[in-house]
N, C-alpha and C positions, 0 to 999 in steps of 0.2 A: 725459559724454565730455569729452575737453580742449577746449580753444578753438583749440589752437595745430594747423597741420600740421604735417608733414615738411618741405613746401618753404621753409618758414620758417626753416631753419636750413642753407639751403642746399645745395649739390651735395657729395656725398662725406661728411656729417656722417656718424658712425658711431653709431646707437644700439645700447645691450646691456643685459645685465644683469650683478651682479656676482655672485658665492658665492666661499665661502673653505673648502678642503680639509677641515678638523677640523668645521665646524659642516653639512655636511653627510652625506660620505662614509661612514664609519662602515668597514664592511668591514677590522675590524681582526684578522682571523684568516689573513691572505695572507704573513706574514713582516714585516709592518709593526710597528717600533719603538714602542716607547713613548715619549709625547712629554710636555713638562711639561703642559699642560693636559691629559692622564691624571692625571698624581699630585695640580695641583692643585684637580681637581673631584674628585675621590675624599677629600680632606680636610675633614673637617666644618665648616661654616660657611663655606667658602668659596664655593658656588656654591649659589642658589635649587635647593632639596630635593636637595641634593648630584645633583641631574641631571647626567649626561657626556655626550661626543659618542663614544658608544663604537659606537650605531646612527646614532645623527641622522639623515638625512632616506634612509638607504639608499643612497644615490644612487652607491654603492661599485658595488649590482647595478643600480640604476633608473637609472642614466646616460643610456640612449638614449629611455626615455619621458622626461626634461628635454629634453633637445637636440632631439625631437620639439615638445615646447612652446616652446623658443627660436625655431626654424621656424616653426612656428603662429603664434605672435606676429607674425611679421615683424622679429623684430630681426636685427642686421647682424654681430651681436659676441657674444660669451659671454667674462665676465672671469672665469676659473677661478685657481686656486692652486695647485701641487704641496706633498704631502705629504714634507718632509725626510726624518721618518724610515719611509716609506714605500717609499722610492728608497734611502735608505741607512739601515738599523736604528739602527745605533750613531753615525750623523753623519757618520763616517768611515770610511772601509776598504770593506768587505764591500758589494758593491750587492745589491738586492732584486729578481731578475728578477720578479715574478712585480708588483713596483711599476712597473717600465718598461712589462709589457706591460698590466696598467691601463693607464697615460697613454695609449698606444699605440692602445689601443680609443678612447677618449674623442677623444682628438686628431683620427683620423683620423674618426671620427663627426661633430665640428666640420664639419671640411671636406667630408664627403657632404653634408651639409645646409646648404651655403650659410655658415656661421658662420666669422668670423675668430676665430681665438685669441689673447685678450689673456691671458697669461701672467704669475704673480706666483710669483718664486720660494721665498719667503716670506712667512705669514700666520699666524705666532704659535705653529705647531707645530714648535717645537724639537727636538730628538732630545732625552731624557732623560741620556742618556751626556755629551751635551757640556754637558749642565748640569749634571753631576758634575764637569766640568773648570772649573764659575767663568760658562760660558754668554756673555753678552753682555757679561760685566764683564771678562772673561778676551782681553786682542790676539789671541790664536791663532785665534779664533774670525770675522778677517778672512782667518785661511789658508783652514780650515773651510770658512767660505760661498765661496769664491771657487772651490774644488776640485768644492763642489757643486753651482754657477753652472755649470761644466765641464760636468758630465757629465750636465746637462740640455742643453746645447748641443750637444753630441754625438750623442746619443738622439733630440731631438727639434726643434733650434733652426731645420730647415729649413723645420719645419710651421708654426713661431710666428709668427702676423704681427705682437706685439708685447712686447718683454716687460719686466716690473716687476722691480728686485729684490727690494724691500721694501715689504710696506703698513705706513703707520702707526709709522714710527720714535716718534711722542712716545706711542701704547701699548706697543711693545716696549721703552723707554727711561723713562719717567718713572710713567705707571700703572701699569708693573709692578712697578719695584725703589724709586721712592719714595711711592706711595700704596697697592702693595701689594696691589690691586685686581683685577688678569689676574696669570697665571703669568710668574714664578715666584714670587711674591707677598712680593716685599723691601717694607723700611720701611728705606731706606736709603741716604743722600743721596751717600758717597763710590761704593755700587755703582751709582747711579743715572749720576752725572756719568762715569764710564764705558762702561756702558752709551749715552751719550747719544751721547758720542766714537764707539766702537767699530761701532754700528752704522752711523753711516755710512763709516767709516773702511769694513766689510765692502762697503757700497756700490757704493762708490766702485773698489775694488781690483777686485769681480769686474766692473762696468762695462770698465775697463778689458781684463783680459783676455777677457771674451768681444769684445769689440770687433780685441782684435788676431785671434781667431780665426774673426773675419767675420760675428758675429752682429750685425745690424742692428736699426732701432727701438728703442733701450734706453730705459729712464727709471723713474723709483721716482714712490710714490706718497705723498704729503703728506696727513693729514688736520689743515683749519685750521680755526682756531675765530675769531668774529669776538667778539673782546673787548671790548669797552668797560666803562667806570666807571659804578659806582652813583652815583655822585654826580661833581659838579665840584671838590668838595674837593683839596685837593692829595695829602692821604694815599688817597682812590680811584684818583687819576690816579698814582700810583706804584707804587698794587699792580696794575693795570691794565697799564704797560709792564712791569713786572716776569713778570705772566703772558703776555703776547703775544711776550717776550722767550723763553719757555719751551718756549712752545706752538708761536710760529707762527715767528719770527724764526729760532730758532738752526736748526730745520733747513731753511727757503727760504735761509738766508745760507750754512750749509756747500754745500747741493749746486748750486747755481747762482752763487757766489760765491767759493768754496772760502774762506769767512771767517765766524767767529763772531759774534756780537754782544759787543762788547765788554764791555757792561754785565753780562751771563750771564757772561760768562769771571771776571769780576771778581766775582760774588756765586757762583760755585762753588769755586773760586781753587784752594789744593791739592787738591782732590777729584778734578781732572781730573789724566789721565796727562801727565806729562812728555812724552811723544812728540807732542802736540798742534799746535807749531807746526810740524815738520816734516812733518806726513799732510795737510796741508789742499790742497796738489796735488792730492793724490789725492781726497779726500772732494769737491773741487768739480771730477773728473770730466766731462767733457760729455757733456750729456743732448743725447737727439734729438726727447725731449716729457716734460712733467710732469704729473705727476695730481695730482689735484686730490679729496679727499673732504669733504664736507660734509654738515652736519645742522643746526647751531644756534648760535645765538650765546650768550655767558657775559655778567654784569653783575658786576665785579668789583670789592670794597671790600677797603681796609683793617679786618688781624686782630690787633690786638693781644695778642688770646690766645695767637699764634705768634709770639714774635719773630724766628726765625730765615728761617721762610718768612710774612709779614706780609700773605694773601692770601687772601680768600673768593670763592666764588660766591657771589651773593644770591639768590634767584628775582623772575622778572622778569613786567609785567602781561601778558603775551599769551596766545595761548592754546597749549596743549602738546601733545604728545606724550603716548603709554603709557608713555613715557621721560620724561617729567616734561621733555621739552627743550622750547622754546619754538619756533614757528615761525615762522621770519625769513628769507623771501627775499629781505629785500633784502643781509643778508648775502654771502652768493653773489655777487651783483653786485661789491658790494665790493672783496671778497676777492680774485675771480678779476683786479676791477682793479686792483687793490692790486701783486698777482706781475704783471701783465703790464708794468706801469710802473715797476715796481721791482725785478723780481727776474730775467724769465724773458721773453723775445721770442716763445720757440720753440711750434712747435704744445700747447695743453692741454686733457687731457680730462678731464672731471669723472666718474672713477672710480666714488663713490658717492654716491649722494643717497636717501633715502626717509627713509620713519617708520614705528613703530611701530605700530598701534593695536588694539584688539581683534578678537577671530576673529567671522571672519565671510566670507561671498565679496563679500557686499555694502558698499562700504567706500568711500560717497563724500567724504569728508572726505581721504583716500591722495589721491584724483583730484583734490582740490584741492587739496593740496598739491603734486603734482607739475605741475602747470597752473602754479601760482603762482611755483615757481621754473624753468619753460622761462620765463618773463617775463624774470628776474630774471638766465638766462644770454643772452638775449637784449639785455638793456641792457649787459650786460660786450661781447661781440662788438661790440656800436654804442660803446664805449667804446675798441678799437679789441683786444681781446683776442683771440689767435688759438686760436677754441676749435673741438678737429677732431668732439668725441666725446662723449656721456653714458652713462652706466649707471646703471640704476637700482639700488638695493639695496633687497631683492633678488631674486633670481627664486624663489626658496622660502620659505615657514617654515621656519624653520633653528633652532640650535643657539646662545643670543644670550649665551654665552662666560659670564659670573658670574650673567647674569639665565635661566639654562638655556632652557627651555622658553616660559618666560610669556611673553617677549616675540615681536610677529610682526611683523618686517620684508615680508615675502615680497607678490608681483602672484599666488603660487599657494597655496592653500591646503594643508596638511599634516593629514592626519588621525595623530600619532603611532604610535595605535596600530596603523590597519592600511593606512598610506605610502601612502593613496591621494590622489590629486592633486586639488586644485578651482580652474581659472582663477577667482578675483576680478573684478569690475567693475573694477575697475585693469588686470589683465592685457588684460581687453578693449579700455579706452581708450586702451590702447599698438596691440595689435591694427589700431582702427580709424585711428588716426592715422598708425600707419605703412605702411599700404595706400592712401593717398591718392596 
């Protein structure tokens, strides 16, 4: 069991869980679009046994035995995702009644049972349609999301207690269009620096107008990586700010700054749109909180076998993950003080945090890790960082997007084949902790 209570993190702290639309839902016969993670796990070698989230965790029909476990637990939150082309097939035009009144059920499920709705507008499931128009490299696609931002606000913005626009801009932005790794799976550094612009440019614009139409608690969600050099050498320590330039910088600088890092503007140079110094009003938006997702920190050396991007990750001595990540809570610490002294005043919740590790319900190595970093968000708060909220990731075995199936994040156990549920020794020591 943890070490840590509840009251340890004081009055109001909100704990949850996270899931994301595509890797669990499934329920793709209601009038719901094709999104690019359809096309690209359906392509060979792109996804572990070309596995899809065409079923994934069911949770399309098993919705209300989760939101029953959210309850049982004792948590405060559920951070869910809407599905774009779920709500709207093609991205744009045509809505999908039959995807509103999903939300509809779930939403209001949320709030019979005590759960606030933290809300992500987007979680990497694109309409397939707008990624015939060019997708995230393409400006129109700041109209797009802003229009879709809309009509979740309309439908459901009065039930949401808080909501995201984006998870994960440096995966929808850099893992996908230049390492090619998530959909839509570019190798492509002018569609990348695009991408990188455009989605918070989309940010940042639907912020704005749901905000003029009254929609409160806004804020997007960051995943950082805590970087440091393999060595002290000078060429470590440059491929080192180079990646934190990448990773962590350009987007805590556009959306709490409305400013790039200079040194990224100037190693992308014409690859970014001309429209770049005029949108950054817009991109640095005011938030009403930041999220914050964490896993692991990188040890980065100089690649001379790349000279254009001159940057590795090493593997580093600790011990890891099923994900091969290292476990580093003092990262976290770090990090969150890092934004709170640098970047961001305003209330911040640490969105995602967990690990990977083999199936099993019995899983005390998860309990230690999540033991180890409440430490490690505890020394940030005594650091002076205004953190309101955590979620663990995640509340399922779910769908782990290029690693399909073999990877298990989840506090519950997933039997694939026949979606039956198994609380973990994790899910219990959330259980018992937050009944204190």
């Amino acid at each position: 069991m943890f070490t840590h209570k509840r009251a340890d993190f004081g009055d109001g702290f909100v704990f949850g869980t996270a899931t994301a639309s595509y890797q669990i839902e499934g329920g793709q016969t209601d009038g719901r679009g094709p999104s690019i993670w359809d096309s690209f796990s359906r392509t060979p070698g792109n996804v572990h046994n070309g596995e899809t989230g065409e079923i994934a965790c069911d949770h399309y029909n098993r919705w209300a035995e989760d939101l029953d476990l959210l309850r049982e637990g004792g948590f405060d939150a559920y951070r869910f995702s809407f599905a774009w082309p779920r709500l709207i097939p093609e991205g744009t035009g045509r809505v999908n009644q039959a995807g509103i009144d999903y939300y509809d059920r779930v939403i209001d499920g949320m709030l019979a049972r005590g759960l606030k709705p933290f809300a992500t507008l987007y979680h990497w499931d694109l309409p397939s349609a707008l990624q015939d128009e060019g997708g995230w490299m393409n400006r129109d696609i700041a109209d797009w999301f802003t229009d879709y931002a809309l009509l979740i606000h309309k439908h459901f913005g009065d039930r949401l207690h808080a909501v995201a626009t984006i998870n994960e801009p440096w995966c929808v932005a850099w893992l996908s269009h230049f390492w090619g790794a998530h959909a839509p799976g570019y190798r492509d550094i002018r569609a990348t620096a695009r991408a990188m612009h455009h989605v918070l440019l989309s940010h940042g614009r639907a912020v704005n107008a749901l905000r003029a139409e009254g929609q409160g608690n806004l804020g997007i969600v960051v995943n950082l990586q805590k970087a440091e050099p393999a060595t002290d050498s000078p060429e470590d320590v440059a491929a080192n700010h180079l990646f934190d330039g990448i990773f962590n910088r350009w987007y805590l600088g556009g959306v709490t700054q409305g400013e790039y890092p200079a040194d990224v503007v100037e190693w992308l140079g014409a690859n970014l749109p001309d429209s770049v110094p005029g949108d950054m009003n817009t991109v640095g938006a005011d938030l009403d909180w930041l999220g914050i997702n964490y896993y692991s920190r990188s040890l980065m050396a100089h690649d001379p076998q790349s000279p254009y991007f001159p940057v590795k990750d090493v593997p580093g001595p600790l011990e890891k993950t099923e994900m091969g990540w290292e476990i580093y809570p003092k990262g976290l610490t770090d990090l969150v003080t890092r934004v709170a002294n640098d970047y961001f005043k305003g209330p911040i919740y640490i969105t995602e945090n967990g690990m990977a590790e083999v199936r099993g319900t019995d899983d005390p190595r998860r309990i230690k890790f999540y033991d180890e970093h409440f430490a490690a968000l505890l020394k940030a708060k005594q650091n002076g960082a205004d953190i309101r909220g955590y979620f663990a990731w995640s509340l399922l075995d779910n769908y782990e997007w290029a690693e399909g199936y073999a990877k298990r994040f989840g506090i519950v156990d997933v039997d694939y084949r026949t979606q039956k549920r198994a609380p973990k020794q994790s899910f219990n020591a959330f259980k018992a902790m937050l009944s204190d």
